[in-house]
C-alpha positions as CSV (number, residue, x, y, z in Angstrom):
1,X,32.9,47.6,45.7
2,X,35.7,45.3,44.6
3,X,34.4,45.4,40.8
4,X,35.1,49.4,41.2
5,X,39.0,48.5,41.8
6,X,40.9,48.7,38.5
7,X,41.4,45.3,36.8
8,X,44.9,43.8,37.9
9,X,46.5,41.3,40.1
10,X,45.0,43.4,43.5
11,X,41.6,42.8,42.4
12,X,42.0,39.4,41.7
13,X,43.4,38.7,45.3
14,X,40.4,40.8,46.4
15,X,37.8,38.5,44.7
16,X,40.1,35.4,45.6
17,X,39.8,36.7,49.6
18,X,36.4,37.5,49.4
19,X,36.1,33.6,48.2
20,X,38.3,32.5,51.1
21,X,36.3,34.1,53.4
22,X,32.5,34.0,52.5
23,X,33.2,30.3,51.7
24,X,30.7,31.3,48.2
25,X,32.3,31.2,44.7
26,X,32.7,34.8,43.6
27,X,33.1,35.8,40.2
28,X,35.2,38.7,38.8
29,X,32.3,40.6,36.3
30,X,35.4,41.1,33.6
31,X,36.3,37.7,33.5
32,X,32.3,36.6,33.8
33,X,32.0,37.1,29.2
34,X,35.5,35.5,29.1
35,X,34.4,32.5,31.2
36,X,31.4,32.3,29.4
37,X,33.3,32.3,25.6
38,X,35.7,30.0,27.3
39,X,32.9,27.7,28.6
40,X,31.2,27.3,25.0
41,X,34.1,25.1,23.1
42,X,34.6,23.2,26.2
43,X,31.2,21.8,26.5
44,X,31.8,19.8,23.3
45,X,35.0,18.1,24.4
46,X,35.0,14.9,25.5
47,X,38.0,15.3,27.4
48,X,39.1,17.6,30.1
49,X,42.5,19.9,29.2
50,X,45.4,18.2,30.2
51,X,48.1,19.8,32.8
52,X,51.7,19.5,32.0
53,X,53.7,18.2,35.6
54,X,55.4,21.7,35.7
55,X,51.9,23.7,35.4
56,X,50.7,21.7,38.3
57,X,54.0,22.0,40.1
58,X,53.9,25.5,39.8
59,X,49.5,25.6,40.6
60,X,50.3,24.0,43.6
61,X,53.1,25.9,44.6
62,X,51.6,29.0,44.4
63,X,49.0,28.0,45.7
64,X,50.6,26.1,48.6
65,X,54.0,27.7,49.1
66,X,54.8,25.8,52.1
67,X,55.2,22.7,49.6
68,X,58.7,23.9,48.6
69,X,60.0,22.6,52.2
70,X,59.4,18.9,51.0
71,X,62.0,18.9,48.3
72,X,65.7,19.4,48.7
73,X,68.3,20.5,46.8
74,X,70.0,20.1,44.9
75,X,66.6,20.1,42.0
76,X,67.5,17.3,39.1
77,X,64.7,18.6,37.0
78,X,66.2,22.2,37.2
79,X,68.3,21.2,33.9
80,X,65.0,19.7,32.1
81,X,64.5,21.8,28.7
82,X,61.3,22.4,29.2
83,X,58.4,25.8,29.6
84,X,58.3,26.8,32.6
85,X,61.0,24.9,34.6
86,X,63.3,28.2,35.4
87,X,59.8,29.3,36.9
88,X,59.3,26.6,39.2
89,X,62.8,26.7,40.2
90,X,62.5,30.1,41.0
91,X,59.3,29.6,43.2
92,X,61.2,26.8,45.1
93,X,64.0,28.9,46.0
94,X,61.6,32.2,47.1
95,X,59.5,29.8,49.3
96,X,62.1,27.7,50.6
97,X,63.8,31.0,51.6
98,X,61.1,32.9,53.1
99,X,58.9,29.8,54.3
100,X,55.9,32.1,55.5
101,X,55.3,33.6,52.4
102,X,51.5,33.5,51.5
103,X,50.3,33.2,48.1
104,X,49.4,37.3,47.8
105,X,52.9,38.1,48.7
106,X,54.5,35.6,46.4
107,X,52.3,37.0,43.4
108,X,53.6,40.2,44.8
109,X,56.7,39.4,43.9
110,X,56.4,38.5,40.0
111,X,54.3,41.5,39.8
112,X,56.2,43.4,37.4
113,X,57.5,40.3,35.5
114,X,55.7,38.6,32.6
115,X,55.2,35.9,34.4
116,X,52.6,37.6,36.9
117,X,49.4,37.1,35.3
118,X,49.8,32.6,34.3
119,X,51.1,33.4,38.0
120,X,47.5,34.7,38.9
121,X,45.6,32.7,37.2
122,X,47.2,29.9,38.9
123,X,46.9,31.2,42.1
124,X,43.1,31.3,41.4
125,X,43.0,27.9,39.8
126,X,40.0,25.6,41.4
127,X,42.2,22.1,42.7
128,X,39.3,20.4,44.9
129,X,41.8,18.5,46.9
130,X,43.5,18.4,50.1
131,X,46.7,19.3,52.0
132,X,47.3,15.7,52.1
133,X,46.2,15.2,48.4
134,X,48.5,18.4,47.2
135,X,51.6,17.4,48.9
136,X,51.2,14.0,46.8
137,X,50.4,15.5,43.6
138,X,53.7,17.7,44.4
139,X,55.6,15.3,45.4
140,X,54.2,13.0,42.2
141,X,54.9,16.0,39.6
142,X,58.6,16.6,41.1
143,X,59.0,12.7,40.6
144,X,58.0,12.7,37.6
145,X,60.0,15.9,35.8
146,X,63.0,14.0,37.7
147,X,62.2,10.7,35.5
148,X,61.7,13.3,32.2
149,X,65.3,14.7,33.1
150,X,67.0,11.1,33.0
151,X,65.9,10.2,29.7
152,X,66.9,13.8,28.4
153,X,70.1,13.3,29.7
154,X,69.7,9.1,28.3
155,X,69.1,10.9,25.5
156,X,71.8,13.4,25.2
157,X,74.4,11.1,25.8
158,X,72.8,8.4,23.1
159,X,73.0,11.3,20.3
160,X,76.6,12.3,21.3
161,X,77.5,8.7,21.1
162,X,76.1,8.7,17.4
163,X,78.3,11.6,16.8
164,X,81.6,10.0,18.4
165,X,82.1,12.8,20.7
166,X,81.7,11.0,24.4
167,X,84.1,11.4,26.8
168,X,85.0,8.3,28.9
169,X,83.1,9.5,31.6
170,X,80.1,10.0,29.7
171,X,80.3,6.6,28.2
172,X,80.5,5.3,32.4
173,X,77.9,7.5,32.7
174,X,75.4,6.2,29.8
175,X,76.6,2.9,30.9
176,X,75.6,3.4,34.2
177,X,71.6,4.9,32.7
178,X,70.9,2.0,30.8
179,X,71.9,-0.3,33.7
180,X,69.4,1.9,35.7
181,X,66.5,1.9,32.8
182,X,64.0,0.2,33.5
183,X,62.6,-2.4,31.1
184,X,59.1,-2.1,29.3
185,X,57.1,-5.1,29.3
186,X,55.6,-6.4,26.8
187,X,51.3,-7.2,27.1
């Protein structure tokens, strides 16, 4: 019956419920020939895909909305130049403000935006692990992208010292990053 529903993001939380529910893995007969092609390359690497720390932010988070009461504001990593960031900041927000929201409703919400189906596939995403385990990986990720937006700002500060444009706070500032760094050691 849930095959007959037209392919989109209700279907999807259909199967996804029917998974919840029955405990059995389900599988969604349009995405059975795509899994399959997918499958095929896959078997001859040696290595499994890598997640970038904001795609596994934003996995969990979807997945887990409650995680967003763990982190406060203000966000460091909201200024990191990287994919996807606006997105997780975005996420935080929703489920910080509306802390019962359940994964349908927040992929509710980015529906109509082109966000909806990386959103869905997320949400869908197998992650074998725990509460305990995904407020950790979280809480690791968030860490992390905090660390990434240091050295972009280490970074920023270095280059506009090459070009002779920092102000005196900057220099306090840069001054105050490289006290902070720390050191790589030598094996």
């Amino acid at each position: 019956m849930i095959a007959q529903i037209p392919d989109g993001v209700f279907r999807d939380l259909m199967y996804a419920e029917l998974e919840r529910l029955s405990g059995a893995r389900t599988r969604n007969p349009a995405e059975t020939k795509k899994a399959d092609l997918r499958a095929a390359p896959r078997a001859h690497s040696a290595r499994p895909p890598q997640r970038s720390l904001v795609r596994t932010a934003v996995a969990l988070l979807v997945q887990r909305p409650s995680l967003a009461v763990e982190i406060e504001p203000p966000w460091t990593f909201a200024v990191l130049r990287q994919p996807g960031v606006p997105l997780l900041v975005e996420l935080i927000r929703l489920c910080r403000e509306r802390p019962a929201i359940s994964t349908g409703a927040l992929l509710e919400h980015f529906a109509d935006r082109d966000e909806a189906a990386a959103l869905n596939k997320l949400a869908t995403l197998e992650m074998l692990i725990g509460d305990d385990q995904a407020l950790a990986d979280f809480l690791g990720a968030i860490a992390q992208l905090d660390v990434q937006t240091t050295q972009q700002r280490l970074d920023d500060l270095i280059a506009r010292q090459i070009e002779g444009a920092l102000s005196a706070a900057e220099r306090d500032e840069l001054r105050q990053l490289m006290a902070n760094k720390p050191a790589h050691r030598r094996a």
